[in-house]
Residue frames as qw, qx, qy, qz and C-alpha x, y, z in Angstrom:
[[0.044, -0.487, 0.870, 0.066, -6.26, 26.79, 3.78],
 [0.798, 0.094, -0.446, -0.394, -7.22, 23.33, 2.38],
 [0.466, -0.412, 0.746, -0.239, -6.87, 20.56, 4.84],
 [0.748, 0.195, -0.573, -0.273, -5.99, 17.22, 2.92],
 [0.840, -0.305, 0.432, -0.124, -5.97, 13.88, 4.57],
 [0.687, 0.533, -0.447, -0.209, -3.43, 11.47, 3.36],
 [0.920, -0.327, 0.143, 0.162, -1.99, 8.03, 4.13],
 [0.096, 0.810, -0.577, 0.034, 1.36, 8.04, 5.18],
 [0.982, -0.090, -0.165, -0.004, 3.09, 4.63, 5.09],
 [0.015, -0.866, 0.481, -0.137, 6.45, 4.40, 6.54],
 [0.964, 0.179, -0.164, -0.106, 8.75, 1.72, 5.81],
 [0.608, -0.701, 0.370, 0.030, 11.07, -0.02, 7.86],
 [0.825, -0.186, 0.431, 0.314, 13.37, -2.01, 5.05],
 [0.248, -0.319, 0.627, 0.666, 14.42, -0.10, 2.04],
 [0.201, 0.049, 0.800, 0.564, 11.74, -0.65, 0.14],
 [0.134, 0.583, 0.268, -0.755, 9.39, 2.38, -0.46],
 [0.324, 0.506, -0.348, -0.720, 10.32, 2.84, -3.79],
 [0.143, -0.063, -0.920, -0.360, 9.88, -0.88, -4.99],
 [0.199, 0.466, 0.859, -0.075, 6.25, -0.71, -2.91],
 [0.214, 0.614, -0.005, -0.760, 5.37, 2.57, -4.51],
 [0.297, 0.323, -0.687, -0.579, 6.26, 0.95, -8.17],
 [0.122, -0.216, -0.969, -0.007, 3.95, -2.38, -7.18],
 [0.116, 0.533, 0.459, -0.701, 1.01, -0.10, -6.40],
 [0.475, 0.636, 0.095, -0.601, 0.66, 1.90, -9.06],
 [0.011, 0.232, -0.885, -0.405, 1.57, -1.11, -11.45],
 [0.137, 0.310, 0.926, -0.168, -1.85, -2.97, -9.83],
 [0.172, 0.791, 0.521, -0.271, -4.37, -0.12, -9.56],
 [0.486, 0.491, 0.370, 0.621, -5.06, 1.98, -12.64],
 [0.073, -0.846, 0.032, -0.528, -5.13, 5.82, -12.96],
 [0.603, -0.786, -0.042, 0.131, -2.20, 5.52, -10.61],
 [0.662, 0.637, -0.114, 0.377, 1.30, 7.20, -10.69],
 [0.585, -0.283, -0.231, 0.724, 4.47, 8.18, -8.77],
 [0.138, 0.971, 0.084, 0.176, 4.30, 12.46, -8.49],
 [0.087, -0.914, 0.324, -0.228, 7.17, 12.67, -6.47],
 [0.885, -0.281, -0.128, 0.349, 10.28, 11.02, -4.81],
 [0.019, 0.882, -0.418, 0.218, 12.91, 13.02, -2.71],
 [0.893, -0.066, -0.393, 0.209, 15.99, 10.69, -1.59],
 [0.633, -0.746, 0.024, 0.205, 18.42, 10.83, 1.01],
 [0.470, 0.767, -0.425, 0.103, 21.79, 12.31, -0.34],
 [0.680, 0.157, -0.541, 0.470, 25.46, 11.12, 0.68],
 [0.374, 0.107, -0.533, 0.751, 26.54, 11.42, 4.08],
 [0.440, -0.316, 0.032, -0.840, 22.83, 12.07, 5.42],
 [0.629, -0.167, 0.555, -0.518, 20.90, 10.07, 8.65],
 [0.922, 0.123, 0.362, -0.067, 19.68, 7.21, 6.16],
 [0.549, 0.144, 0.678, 0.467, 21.41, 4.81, 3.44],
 [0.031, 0.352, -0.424, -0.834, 22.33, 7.14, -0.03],
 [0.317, -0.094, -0.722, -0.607, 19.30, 6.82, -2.50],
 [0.104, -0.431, -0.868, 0.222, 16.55, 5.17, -0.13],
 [0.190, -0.658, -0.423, -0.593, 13.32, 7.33, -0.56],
 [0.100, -0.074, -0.579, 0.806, 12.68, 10.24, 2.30],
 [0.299, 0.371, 0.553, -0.684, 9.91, 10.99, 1.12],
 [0.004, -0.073, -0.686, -0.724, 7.78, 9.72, -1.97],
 [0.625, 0.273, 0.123, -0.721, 4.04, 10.85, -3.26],
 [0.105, 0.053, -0.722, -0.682, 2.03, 9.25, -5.40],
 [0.611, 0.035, -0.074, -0.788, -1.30, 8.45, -6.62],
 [0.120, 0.110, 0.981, 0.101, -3.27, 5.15, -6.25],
 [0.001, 0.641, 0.640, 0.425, -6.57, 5.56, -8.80],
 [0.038, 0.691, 0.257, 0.675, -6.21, 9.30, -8.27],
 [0.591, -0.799, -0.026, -0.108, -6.28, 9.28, -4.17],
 [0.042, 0.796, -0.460, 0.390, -2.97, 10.84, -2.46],
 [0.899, -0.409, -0.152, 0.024, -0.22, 9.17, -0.93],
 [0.317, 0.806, -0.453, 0.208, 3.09, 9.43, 0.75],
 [0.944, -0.249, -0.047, 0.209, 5.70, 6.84, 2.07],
 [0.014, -0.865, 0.499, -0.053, 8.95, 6.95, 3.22],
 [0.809, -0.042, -0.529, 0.251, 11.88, 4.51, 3.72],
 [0.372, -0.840, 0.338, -0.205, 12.99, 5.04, 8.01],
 [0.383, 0.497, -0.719, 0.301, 16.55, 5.27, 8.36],
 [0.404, -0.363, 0.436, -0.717, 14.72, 4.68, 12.65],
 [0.489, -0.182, -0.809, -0.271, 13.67, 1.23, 13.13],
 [0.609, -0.358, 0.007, -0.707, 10.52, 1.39, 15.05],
 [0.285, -0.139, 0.927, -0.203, 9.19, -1.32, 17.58],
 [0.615, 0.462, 0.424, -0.478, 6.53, -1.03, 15.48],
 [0.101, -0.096, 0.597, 0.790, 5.06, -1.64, 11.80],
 [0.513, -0.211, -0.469, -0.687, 1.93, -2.24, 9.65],
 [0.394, 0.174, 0.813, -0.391, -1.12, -3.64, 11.71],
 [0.139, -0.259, -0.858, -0.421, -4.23, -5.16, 10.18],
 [0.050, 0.719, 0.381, -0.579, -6.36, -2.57, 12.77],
 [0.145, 0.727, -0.039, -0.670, -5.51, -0.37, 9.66],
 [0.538, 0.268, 0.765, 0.232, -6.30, -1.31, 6.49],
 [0.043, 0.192, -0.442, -0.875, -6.82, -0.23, 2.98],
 [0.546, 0.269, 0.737, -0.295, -10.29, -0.78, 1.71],
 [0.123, -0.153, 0.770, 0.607, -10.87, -1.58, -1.98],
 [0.640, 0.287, 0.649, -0.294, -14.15, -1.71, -3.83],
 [0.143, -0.127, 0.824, 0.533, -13.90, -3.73, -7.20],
 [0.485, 0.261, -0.125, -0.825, -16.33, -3.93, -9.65],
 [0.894, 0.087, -0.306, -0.315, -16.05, -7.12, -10.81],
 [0.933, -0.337, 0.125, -0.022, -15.12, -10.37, -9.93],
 [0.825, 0.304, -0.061, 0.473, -12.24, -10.73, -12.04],
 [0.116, -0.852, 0.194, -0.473, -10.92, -7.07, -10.47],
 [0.782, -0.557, 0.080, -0.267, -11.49, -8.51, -7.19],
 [0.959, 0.055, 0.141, 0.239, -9.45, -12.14, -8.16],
 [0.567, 0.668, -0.088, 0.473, -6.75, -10.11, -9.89],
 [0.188, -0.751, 0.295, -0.560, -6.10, -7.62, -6.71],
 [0.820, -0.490, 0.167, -0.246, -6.36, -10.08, -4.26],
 [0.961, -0.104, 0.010, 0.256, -3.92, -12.92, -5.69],
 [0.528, 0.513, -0.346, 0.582, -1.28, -10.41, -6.82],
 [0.223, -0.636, 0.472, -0.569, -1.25, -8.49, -2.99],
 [0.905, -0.320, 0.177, -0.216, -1.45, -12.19, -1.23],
 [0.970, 0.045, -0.060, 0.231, 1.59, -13.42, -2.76],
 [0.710, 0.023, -0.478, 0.516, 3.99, -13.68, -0.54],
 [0.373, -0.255, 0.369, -0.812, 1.84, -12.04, 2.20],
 [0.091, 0.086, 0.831, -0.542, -0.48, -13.00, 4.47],
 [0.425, -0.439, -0.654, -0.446, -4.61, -14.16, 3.76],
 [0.086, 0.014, 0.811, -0.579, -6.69, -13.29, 6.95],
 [0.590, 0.370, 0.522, -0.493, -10.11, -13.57, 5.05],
 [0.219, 0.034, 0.644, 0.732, -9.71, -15.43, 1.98],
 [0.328, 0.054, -0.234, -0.914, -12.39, -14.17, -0.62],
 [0.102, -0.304, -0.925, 0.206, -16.02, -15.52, 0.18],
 [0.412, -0.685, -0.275, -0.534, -19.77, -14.09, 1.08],
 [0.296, 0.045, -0.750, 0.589, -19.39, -13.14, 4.42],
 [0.002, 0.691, 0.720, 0.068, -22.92, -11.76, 4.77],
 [0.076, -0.787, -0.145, 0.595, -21.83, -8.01, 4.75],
 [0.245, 0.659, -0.340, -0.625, -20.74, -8.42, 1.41],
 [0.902, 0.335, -0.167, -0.217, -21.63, -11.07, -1.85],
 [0.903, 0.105, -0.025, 0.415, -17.67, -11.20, -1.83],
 [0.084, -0.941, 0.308, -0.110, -15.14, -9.58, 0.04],
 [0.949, 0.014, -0.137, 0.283, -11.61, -10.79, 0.94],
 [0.377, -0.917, 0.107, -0.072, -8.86, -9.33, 3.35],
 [0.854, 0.388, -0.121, 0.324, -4.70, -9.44, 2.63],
 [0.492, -0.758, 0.271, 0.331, -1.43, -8.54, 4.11],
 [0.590, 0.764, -0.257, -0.050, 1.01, -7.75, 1.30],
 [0.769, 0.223, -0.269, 0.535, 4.79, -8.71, 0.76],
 [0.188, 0.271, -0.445, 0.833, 5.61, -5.18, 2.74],
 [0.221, -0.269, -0.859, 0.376, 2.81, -5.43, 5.40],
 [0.280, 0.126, 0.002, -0.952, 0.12, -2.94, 4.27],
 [0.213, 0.254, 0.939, -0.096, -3.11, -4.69, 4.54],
 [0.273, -0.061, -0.385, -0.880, -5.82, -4.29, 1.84],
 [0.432, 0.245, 0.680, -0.540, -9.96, -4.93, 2.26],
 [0.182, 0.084, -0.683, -0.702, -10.76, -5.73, -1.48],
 [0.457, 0.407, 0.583, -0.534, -15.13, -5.82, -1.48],
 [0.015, -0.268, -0.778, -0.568, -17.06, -6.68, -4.61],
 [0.119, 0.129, 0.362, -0.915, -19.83, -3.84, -4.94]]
């Protein structure tokens, strides 16, 4: 048996399927594979994603919208981590996942990296975007 690792994100407003389509809009070689929805007269809201794959530059994912609202959500303990080739990459990734989210290291030399720079999206999935 193959044992895959994969981030699961689970989302607390409805909006799986719009951050699934903002994902693999940003980062190339990336595509939805799958989306299964909730039907009528099932635990969550008709249409809302139970469970969607996809790809972000070729590495597995899967999100959901919960019908369950958690005391929890995203933390910035967990974090996506990004390395860009160039600067413009970098600049490009960073301003689109910062607006309307959250900067906690804008982009800079911090002395582990030339230029690195740390975001909280619009749905609270925090990225680590590093110039290699």
């Amino acid at each position: 048996m193959k044992n895959q690792i994969t981030t699961f994100l689970t989302f607390q407003e409805n909006n799986a399927e719009e951050a699934m389509n903002f994902y693999t809009e940003l980062f190339g070689n990336s595509r939805i594979t799958e989306i299964k929805r909730y039907g009528k007269g099932g635990p969550a809201k008709e249409g809302t994603v139970m469970m969607g794959r996809f790809e972000l530059n070729g590495k597995p994912f899967i999100c959901s919208d919960s019908y369950v609202k958690h005391e929890w959500t995203f933390t910035p303990a967990v974090s996506l981590f990004v390395e860009c080739e160039t600067d413009d990459e970098l600049e490009n990734l960073f301003d689109k996942l910062a607006e309307n989210g959250k900067v906690y290291m804008a982009l800079d030399n911090y002395g582990f990296s030339r230029r690195f720079g740390w975001v909280g999206d619009k749905f609270g999935v925090t990225w680590q975007l590093n110039l290699q």
